[in-house]
C-alpha positions in Angstrom: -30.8 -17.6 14.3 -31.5 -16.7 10.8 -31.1 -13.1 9.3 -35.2 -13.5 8.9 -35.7 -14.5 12.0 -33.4 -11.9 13.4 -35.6 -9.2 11.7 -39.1 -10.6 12.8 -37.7 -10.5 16.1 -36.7 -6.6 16.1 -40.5 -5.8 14.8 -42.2 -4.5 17.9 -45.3 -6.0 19.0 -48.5 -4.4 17.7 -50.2 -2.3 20.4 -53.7 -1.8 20.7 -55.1 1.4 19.8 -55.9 4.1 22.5 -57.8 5.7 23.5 -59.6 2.7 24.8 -63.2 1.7 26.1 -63.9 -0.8 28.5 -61.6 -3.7 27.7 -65.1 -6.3 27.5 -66.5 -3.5 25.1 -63.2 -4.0 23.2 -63.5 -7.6 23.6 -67.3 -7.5 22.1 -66.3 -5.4 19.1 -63.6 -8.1 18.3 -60.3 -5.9 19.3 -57.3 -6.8 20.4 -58.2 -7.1 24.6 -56.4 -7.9 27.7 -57.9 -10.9 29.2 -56.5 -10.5 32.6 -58.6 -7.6 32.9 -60.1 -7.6 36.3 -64.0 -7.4 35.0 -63.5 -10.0 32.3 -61.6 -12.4 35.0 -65.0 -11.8 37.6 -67.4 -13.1 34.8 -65.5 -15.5 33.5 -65.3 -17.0 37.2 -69.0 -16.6 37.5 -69.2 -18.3 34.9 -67.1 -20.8 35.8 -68.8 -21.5 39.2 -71.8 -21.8 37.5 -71.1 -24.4 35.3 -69.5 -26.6 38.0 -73.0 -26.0 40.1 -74.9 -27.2 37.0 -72.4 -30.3 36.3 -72.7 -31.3 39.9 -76.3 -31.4 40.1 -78.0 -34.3 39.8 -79.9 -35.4 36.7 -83.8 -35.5 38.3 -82.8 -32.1 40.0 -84.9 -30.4 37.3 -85.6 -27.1 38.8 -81.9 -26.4 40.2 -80.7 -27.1 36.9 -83.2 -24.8 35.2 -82.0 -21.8 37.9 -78.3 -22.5 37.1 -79.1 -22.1 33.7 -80.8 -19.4 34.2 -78.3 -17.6 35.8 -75.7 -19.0 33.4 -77.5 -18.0 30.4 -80.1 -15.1 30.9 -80.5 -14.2 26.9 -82.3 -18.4 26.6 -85.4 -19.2 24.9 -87.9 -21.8 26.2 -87.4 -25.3 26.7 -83.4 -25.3 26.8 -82.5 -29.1 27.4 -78.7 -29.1 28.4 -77.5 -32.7 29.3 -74.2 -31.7 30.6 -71.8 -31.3 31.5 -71.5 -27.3 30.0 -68.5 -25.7 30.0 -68.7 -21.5 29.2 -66.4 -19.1 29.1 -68.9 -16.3 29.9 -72.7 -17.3 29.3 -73.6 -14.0 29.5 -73.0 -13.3 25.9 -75.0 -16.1 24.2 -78.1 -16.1 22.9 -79.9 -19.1 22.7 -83.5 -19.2 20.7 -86.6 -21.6 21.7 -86.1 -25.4 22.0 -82.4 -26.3 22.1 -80.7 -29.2 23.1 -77.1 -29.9 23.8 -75.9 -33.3 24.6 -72.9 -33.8 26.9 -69.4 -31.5 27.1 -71.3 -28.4 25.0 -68.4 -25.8 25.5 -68.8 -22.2 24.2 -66.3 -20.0 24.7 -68.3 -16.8 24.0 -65.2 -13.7 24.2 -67.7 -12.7 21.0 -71.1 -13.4 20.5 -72.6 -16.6 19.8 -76.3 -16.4 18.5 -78.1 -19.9 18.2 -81.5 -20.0 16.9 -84.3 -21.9 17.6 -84.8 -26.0 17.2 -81.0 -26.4 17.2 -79.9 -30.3 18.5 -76.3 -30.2 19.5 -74.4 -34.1 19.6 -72.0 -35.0 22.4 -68.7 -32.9 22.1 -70.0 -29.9 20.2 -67.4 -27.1 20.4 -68.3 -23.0 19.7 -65.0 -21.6 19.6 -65.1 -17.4 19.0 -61.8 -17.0 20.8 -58.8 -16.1 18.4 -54.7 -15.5 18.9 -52.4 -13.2 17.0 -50.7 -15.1 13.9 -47.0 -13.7 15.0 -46.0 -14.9 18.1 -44.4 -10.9 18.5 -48.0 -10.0 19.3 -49.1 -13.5 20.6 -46.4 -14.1 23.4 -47.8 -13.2 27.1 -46.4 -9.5 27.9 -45.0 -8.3 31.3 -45.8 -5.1 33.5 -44.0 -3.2 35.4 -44.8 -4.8 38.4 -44.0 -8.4 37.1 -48.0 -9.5 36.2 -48.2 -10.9 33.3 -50.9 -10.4 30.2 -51.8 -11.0 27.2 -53.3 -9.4 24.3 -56.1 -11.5 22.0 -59.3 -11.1 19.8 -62.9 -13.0 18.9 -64.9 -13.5 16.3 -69.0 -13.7 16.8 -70.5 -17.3 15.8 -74.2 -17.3 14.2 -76.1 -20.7 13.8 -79.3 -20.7 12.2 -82.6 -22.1 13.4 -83.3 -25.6 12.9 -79.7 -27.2 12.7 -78.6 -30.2 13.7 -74.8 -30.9 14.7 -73.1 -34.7 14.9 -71.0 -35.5 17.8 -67.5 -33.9 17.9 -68.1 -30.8 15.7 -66.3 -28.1 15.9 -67.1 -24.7 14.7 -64.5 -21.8 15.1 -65.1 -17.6 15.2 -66.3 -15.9 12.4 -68.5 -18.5 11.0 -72.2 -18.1 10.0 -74.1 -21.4 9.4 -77.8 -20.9 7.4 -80.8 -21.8 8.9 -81.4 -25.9 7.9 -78.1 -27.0 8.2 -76.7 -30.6 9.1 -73.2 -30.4 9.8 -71.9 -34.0 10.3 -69.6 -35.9 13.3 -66.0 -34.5 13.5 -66.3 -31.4 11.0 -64.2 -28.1 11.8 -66.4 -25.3 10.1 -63.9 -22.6 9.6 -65.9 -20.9 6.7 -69.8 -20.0 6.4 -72.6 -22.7 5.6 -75.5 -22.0 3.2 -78.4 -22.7 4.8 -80.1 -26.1 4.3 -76.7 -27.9 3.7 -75.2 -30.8 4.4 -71.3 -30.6 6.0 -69.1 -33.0 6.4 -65.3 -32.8 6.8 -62.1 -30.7 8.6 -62.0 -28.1 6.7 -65.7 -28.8 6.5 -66.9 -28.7 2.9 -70.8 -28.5 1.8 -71.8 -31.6 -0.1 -75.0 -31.2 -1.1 -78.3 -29.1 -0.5 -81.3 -30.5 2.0 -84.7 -31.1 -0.2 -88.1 -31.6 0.2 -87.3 -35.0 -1.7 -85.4 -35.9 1.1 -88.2 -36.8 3.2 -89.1 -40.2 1.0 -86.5 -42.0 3.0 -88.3 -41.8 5.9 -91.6 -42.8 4.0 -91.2 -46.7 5.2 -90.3 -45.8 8.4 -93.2 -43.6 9.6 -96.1 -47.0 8.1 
């Protein structure tokens, strides 16, 4: 071991501040929280059963699908269409607006809010990812009590998606991002950084390459004779 590494490994982890609320109030204002805690662990295994009752269902069960959801995801807007399977971390804090759509494996992991608006269209494989880890393993690594459980200390970042976006297959888009009202992010992308609205996206780190126009809708002029 190096004389660095020696000295990175003599720096104390960083503690979270006290006093403390809540640990899913901590979680919500995007501190440092302990995931193990017991409230967090109960909703997060709602959830979980949840989900699993929805992917299980069968596709014409159209009214024990909408209860699930429901259930799942009480802050929805009208006319949620969710192929499945759904995979959430908690459900309870996303908001989804009016008219959504989210083809198969839509997986939020909402330790922070996630806010979609409405007439959003989701491809197959669309990831929301709010959930973040300490950049030194010091404060990363999984800690031990005094009673031998084990913990560990992380963070989110909320995830806000404008109305009337569209999002290729395998996108993902990770805590702390904002995309504008408009937006087509394409298949593949990793959005790490905000989105202007009426862009276009492409790319990991995904990049904006050019601006949606009203001149845009020619293309479709031969299509719609």
């Amino acid at each position: 071991m190096t004389d660095e590494m020696t000295a990175a490994a003599a720096v104390p982890p960083v503690e979270p501040r006290q006093p403390r609320r809540s640990e899913r109030e901590e979680m919500l204002d995007g501190k440092l929280y302990d995931a193990s805690d017991p409230q967090l662990a109960a909703l997060r295994d709602k959830a979980a059963d949840l989900c699993s009752r929805f992917n299980a269902l069968p596709r014409g069960a159209t009214a024990e699908r909408a209860a699930v959801l429901d259930e799942l995801l009480p802050s929805h807007g009208k006319a949620l269409d969710v192929l499945g399977p759904v995979f959430f971390d908690y459900g309870c804090h996303t908001t989804i607006g009016d008219r959504v759509f989210a083809n198969f494996n839509f997986t939020v992991l909402d330790c922070a809010p996630v806010t979609i608006g409405d007439d959003v269209l989701f491809g197959p494989n669309v990831s929301l990812l709010p959930p973040m880890h300490p950049l030194r393993w010091q404060d990363r690594n999984v800690r031990e009590r005094e009673d031998g459980s084990t913990y560990d200390y992380e963070y989110g970042k909320p995830i806000v998606i404008g109305s009337n976006c569209w999002f290729g297959g395998n996108v993902t888009v990770l805590g702390g991002v904002t995309i504008g009202e408009g937006c087509v992010i394409g298949a593949g992308a990793v959005v790490t950084r905000d989105i202007p609205p009426n862009s276009v996206a492409v790319g990991n780190p995904a990049r904006v390459i050019r601006t949606i126009t009203d001149a845009d809708a020619s293309v479709y002029q031969d299509y719609a004779r």
